[in-house]
C-alpha positions in Angstrom: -43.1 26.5 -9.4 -46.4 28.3 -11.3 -47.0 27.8 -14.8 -45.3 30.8 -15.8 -41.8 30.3 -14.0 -42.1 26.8 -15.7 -42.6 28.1 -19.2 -39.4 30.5 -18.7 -37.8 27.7 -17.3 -38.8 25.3 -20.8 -37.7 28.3 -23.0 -34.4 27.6 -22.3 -32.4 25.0 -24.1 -31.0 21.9 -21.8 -27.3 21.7 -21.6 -26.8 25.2 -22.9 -26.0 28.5 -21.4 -28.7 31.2 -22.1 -27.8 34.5 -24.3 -27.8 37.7 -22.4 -28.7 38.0 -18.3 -30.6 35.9 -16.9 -32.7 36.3 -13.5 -33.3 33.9 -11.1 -36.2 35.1 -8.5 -37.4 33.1 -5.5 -38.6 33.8 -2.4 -35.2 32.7 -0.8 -31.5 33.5 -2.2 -28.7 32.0 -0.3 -26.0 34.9 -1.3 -22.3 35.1 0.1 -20.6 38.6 1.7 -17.2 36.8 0.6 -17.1 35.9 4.8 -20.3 34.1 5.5 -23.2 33.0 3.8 -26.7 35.1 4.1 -30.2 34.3 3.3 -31.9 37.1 1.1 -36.1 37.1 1.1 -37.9 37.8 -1.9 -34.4 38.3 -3.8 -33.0 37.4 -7.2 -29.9 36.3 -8.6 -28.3 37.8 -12.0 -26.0 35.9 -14.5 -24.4 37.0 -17.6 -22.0 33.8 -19.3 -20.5 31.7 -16.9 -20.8 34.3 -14.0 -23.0 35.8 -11.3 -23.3 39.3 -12.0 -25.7 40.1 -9.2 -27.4 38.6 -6.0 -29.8 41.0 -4.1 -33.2 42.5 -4.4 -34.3 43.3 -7.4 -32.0 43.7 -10.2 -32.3 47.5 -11.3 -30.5 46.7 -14.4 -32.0 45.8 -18.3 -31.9 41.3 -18.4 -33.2 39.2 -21.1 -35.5 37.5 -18.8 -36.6 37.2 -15.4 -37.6 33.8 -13.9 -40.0 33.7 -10.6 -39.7 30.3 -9.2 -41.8 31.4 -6.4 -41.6 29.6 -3.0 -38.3 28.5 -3.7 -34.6 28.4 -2.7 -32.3 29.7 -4.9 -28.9 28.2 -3.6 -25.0 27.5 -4.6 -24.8 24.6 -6.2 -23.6 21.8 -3.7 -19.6 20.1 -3.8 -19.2 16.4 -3.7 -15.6 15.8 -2.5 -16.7 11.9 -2.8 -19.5 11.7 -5.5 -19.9 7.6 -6.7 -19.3 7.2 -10.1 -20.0 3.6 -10.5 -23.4 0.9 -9.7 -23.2 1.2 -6.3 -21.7 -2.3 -4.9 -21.7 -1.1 -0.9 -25.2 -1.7 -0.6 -24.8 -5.2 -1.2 -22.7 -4.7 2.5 -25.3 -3.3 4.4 -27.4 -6.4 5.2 -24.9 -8.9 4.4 -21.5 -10.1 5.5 -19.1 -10.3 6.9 -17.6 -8.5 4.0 -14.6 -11.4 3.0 -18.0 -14.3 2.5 -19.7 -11.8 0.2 -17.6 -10.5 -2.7 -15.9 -7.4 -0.8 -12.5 -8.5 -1.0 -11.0 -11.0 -3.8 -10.3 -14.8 -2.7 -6.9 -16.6 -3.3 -8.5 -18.5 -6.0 -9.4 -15.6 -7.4 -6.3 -13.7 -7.5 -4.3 -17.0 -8.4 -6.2 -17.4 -11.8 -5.8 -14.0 -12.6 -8.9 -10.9 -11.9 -10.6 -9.8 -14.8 -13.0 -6.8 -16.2 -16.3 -7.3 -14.7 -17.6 -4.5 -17.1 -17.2 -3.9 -20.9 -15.4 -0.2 -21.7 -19.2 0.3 -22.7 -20.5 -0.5 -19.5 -17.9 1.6 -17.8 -18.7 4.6 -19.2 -22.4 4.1 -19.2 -21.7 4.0 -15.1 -20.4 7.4 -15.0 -22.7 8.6 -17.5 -25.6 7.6 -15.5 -24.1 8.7 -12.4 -23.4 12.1 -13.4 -26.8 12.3 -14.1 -28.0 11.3 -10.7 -25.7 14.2 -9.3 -26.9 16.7 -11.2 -30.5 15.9 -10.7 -29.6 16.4 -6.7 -28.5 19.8 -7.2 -24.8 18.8 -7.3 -23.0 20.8 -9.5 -19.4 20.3 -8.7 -17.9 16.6 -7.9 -15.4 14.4 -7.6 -15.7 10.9 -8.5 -15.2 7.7 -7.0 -15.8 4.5 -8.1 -15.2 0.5 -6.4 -12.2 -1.3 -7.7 -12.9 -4.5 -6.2 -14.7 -5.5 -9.4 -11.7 -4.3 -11.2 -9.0 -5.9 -12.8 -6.7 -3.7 -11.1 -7.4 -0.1 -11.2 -9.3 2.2 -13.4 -8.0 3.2 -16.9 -7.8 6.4 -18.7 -9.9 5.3 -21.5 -12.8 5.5 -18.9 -11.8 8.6 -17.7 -11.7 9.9 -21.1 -15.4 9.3 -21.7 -16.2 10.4 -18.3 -14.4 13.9 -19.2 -16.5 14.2 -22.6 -20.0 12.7 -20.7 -19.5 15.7 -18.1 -18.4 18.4 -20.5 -21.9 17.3 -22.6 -24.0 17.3 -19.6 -22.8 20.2 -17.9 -21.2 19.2 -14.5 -18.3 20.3 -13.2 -15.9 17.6 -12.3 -12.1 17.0 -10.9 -11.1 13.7 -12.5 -8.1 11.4 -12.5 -8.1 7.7 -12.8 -7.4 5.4 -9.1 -4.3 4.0 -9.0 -2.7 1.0 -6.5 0.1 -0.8 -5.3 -1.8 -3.7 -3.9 -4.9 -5.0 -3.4 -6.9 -7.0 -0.1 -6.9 -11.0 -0.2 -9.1 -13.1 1.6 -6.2 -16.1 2.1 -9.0 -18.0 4.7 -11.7 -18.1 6.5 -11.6 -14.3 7.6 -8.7 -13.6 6.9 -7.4 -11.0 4.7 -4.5 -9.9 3.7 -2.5 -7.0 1.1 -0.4 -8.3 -1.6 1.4 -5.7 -2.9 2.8 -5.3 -7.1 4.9 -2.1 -6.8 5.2 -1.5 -10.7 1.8 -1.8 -10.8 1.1 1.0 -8.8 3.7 2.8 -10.1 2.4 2.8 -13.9 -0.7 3.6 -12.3 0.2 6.8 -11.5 2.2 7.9 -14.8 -0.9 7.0 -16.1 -2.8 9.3 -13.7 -0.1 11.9 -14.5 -0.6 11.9 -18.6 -4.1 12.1 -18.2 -4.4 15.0 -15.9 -1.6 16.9 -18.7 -4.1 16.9 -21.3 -7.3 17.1 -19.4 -7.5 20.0 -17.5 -9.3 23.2 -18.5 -11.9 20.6 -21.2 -15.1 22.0 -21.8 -14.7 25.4 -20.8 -12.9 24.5 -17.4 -15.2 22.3 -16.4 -12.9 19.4 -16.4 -10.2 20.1 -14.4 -7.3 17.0 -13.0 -6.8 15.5 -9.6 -4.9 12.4 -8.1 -6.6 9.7 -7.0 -4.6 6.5 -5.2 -7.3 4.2 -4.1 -7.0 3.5 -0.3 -4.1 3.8 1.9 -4.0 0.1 2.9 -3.3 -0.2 -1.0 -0.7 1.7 -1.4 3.2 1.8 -0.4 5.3 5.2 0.8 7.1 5.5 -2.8 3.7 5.6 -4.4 2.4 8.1 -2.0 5.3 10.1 -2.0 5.6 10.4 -5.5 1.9 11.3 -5.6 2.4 14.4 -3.3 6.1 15.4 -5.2 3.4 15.4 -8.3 0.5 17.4 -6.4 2.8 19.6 -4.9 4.3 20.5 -8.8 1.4 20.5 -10.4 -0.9 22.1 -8.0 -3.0 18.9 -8.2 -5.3 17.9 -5.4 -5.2 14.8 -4.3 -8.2 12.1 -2.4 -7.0 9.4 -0.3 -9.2 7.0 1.5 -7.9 6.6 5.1 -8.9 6.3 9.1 -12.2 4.9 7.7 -12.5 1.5 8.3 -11.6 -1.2 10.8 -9.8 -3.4 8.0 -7.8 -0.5 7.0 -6.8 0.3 10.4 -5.3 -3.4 11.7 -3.7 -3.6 8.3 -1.7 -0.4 8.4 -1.1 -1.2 12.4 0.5 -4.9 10.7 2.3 -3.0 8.5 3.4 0.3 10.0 2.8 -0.6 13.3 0.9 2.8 13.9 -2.1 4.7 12.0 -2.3 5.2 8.8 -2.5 9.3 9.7 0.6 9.3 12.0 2.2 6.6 9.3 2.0 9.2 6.7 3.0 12.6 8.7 6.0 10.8 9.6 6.8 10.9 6.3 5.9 14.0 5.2 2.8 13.1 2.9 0.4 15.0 4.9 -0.5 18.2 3.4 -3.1 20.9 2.8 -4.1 19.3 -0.8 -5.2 16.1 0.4 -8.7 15.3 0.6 -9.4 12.3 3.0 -12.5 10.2 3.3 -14.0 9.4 6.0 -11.8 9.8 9.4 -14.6 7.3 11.1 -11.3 5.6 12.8 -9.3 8.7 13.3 -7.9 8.6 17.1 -7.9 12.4 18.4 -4.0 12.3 17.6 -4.7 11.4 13.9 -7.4 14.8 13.6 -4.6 16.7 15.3 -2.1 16.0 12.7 -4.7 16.4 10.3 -5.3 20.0 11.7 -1.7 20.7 12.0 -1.1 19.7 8.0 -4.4 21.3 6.5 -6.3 18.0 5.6 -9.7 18.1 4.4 -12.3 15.5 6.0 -14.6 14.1 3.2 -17.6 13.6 5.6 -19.9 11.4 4.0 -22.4 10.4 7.1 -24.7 8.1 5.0 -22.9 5.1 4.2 -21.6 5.0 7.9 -25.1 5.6 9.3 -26.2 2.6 7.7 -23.8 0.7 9.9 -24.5 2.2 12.9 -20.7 4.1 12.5 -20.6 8.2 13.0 -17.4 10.7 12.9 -16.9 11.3 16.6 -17.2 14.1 15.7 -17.9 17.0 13.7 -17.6 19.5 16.7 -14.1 17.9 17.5 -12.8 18.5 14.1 -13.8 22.0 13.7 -12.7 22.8 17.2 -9.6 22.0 16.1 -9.9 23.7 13.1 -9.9 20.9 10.6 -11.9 21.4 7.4 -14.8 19.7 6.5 -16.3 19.3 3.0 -19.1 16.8 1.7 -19.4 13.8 -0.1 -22.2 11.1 -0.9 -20.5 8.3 -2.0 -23.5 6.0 -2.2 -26.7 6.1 -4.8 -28.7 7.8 -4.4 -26.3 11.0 -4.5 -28.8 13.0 -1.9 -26.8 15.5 -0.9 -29.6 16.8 1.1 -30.3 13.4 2.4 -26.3 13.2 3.0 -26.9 16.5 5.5 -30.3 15.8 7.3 -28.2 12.6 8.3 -24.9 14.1 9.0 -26.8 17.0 11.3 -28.3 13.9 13.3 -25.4 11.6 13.5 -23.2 15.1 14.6 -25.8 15.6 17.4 -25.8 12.2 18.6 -22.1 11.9 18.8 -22.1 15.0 21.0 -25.5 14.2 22.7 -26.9 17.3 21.9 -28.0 19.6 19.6 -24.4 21.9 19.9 -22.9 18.9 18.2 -23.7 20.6 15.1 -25.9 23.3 13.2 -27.6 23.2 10.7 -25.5 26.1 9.1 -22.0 23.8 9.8 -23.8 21.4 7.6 -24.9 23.5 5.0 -21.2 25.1 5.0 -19.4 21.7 4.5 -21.8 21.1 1.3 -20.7 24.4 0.1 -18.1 26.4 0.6 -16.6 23.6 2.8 -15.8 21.2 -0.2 -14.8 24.3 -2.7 -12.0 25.7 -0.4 -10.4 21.9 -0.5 -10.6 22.7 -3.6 -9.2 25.7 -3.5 -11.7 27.7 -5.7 -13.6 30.5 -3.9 -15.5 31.0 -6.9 -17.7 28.0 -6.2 -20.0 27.3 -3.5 -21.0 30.7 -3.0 -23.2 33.3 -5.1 -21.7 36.2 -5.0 -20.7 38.7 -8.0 -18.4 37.3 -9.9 -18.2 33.6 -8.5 -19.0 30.9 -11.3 -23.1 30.3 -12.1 -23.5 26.8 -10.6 -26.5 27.1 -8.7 -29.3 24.3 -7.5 -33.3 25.7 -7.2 -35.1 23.7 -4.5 -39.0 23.7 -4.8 -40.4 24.5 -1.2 -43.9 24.3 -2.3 -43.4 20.8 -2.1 -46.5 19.4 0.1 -44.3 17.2 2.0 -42.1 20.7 3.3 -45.3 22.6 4.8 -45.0 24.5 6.5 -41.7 26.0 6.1 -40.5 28.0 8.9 -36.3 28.9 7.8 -35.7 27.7 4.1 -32.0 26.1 4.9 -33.7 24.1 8.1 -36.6 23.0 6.2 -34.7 21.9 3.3 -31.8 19.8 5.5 -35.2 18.8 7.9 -37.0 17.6 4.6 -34.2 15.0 4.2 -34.4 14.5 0.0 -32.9 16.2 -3.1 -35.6 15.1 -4.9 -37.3 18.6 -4.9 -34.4 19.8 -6.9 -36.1 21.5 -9.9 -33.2 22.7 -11.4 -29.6 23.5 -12.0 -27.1 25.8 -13.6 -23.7 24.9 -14.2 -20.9 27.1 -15.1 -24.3 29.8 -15.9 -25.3 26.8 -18.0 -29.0 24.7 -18.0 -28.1 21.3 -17.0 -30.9 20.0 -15.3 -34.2 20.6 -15.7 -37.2 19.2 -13.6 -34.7 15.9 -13.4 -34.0 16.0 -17.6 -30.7 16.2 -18.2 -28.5 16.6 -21.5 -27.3 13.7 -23.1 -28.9 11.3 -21.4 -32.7 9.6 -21.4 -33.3 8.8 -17.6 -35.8 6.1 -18.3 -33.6 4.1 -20.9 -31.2 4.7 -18.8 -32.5 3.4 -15.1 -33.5 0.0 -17.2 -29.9 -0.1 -18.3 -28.4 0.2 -14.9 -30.7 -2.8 -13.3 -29.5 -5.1 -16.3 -26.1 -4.0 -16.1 -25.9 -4.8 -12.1 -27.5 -7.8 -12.6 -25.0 -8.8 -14.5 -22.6 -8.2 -12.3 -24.1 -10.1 -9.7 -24.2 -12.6 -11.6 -20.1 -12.8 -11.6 -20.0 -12.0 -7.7 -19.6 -16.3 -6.9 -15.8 -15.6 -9.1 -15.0 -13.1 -6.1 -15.9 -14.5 -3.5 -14.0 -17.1 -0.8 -15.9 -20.9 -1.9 -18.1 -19.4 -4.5 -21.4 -19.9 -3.3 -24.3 -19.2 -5.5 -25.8 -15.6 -5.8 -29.2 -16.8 -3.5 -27.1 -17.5 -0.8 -25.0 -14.3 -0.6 -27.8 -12.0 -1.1 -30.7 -13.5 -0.1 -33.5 -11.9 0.3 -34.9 -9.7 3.4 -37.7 -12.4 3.7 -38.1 -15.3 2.6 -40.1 -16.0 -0.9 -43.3 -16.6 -1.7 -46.0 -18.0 0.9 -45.1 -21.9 1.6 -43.3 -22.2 5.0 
């Protein structure tokens, strides 16, 4: 970005949407013809209030500025169907387990003298503060949050969820939010082995809680807050809540995320329970429908994606946190060949959607062995458009006249993305978000060269470090025996020099 795209860029006022039209040039647009998207060279996008008015050449109409960002991508803002809205605990999985010795699932003793906040209402609404941040400064424009309840007392509370509304309408990102609900909650009764106990009423005030909140919520902030329904995992929950969920959804128009067919403990609980997947469980009972959004189908059998197929499911693909373990969806190709949609999510920190892609584009070829597994425009669609149909909003994860003015602004000149070659390759190829130089929100500024309103980034990462320590710190109360924080995290090698 030149000095002179930079100065038009400081001009405007973070966290507020510019008076009169506003140009975005670039070297590359990524526009929409309502059926595909299409890469425009040397083009400019046009918006007037919350809208685009215009993506093309250049604009022969009068605007009240024009900014050049040069070698550039000018692009829809991306969709996060599974954005983390918390300090992100699953890392502390990666190198260490199994996951019932290190804090991932509560111990008898645990339960038995009763689990308790491991965060102040503060500290809570710090998390999502900071976390909307990270989103926004990785070109994310439109998410939906998730957070861990294992260091819960139960599930999350509308008070949070409160803030988080007011944090996002301040900073400018568009979110769908409801608070996660349960009906039970994993057990480690011994040595490896773990179990669901189950408190129906629980669950069930859980959701009437879900369901006042998401009456007053949606349409905050100029429609930027909107309501979904959120019950936690599927192992977690019984058929009444779920079905009352869906009646709910289905009057409402509400959609609704459920975590299922994505993980190996999920899968021989629901079997113990069910006696069958947690997919098949819940299309024999009529739960499966074209508002759900499910993370992560890692463990869906090829019957389990046809029924998803058959009921209009959306797959939340979020490839990163499964890479890490060696684990893919087997596979992309599969599921669109049957027709399944596929939106994005992150659900780890960083939020790197673009990271999230580069890794999904490799983990789709290697399941398929090739480089037809998947293209780089597949990936690029799940990101966008992929995640706003769910959704059900045309108006987002396109440009186009007339769709909603969230749009990301990649900076090609980057050193590390010579030379560039196709700007949607070299972006996905270049594997990081970090060249995210700014975004525009509902055709508002919120996020400039990685300042965002309402928040000082600085302050803020020394915040987060001292608030996870302190969780840590609590982790021994979790977890089966209780041993001491050294010895479940220790450290990748050992410390200092002595032997």
């Amino acid at each position: 970005m030149d000095m002179a795209a930079k100065i038009a860029l400081d001009a405007l006022e973070l966290g507020r949407r510019p008076a009169g039209r506003t140009a975005l040039r670039a070297r590359w647009v990524v526009g929409h013809t309502g059926a595909s998207h299409r890469l425009l060279e040397h083009a400019e996008v046009v918006i007037e209030g919350q809208r685009v008015l215009y993506v093309g050449p250049a604009f022969p109409g009068e605007v009240a500025r024009r900014i050049d960002f040069g070698e550039a991508l000018v692009s829809p803002g991306f969709v996060d169907l599974d954005a983390l809205s918390d300090l992100d605990t699953t890392l502390l999985s990666v190198d260490y387990g199994p996951g019932w010795a290190k804090g991932r699932t509560w111990p008898q003793s645990y339960v038995d003298r009763g689990p308790y906040e491991m965060y102040a209402p503060e500290e809570l609404a710090f998390q999502k503060r900071f976390a909307f941040a990270q989103l926004l400064r990785n070109g994310i424009t439109t998410a939906l949050p998730i957070a861990s309840l294992f260091y819960r007392a139960w599930g999350e509370t509308v008070a949070e969820f409160e803030a988080a509304a007011e944090a996002a309408g301040e900073m400018g990102l568009r979110v769908w939010l409801g608070p996660a609900y349960r009906s039970g909650g994993m057990v480690c009764t011994a040595p490896g082995v773990v179990e669901p106990q189950f408190d129906e009423a629980r669950g069930m005030q859980g959701l009437d809680d879900a369901l006042a909140f998401a009456g007053h919520v949606a349409g905050r902030h100029e429609g930027l807050i909107q309501p979904m329904l959120s019950p936690d995992r599927v192992e977690t929950c019984t058929l009444a809540l779920l079905r009352r969920t869906m009646a709910a959804s289905a009057e409402r128009g509400l959609p609704v995320r459920l975590h299922m067919a994505q993980g190996r403990m999920e899968r021989k609980t629901v079997e113990a329970l069910h006696a069958t997947t947690a997919p098949r469980w819940l299309a024999a009972n009529g739960v499966l429908n074209d508002r759900l959004i499910a993370p992560h189908a890692v463990e869906a059998t090829q019957e389990d994606m046809q029924l998803y197929a058959d009921h209009g499911v959306t797959i939340a693909h979020c490839p990163l946190v499964y890479a890490r373990d060696g684990e893919m969806l087997r596979s992309f190709r599969k599921c669109r060949d049957l027709g399944i949609r596929i939106g994005m999510g992150t659900d780890t920190a960083p939020p790197d959607m673009v990271l999230n892609m580069a890794v999904g584009l490799m983990m789709g070829r290697a399941a398929e062995g090739g480089a037809d597994g998947l293209t780089t425009a597949e990936i690029f669609d799940a990101a966008t458009t992929g995640g706003a149909d769910a959704l059900g909003r045309s108006d987002l994860g396109r440009l186009a006249p007339g769709t909603l003015a969230d749009i990301a602004i990649f900076d090609l000149s980057d050193p590390g993305f010579a030379p560039t070659i196709d700007p949607i390759q070299t972006l996905v190829f270049g594997a990081t978000g970090r060249v995210t130089r700014a975004v525009f929100v509902d055709g508002r500024l919120s996020m400039r060269d990685g300042g965002v309103a309402g928040i000082d980034i600085d302050a803020a990462r020394r915040q987060v470090q001292r608030q996870f320590e302190g969780l840590l710190a609590k982790y021994p109360d979790r977890t089966w025996g209780h041993p001491a924080v050294k010895d479940l995290f220790p450290p990748t090698y050992p410390l200092g020099l002595a032997d």
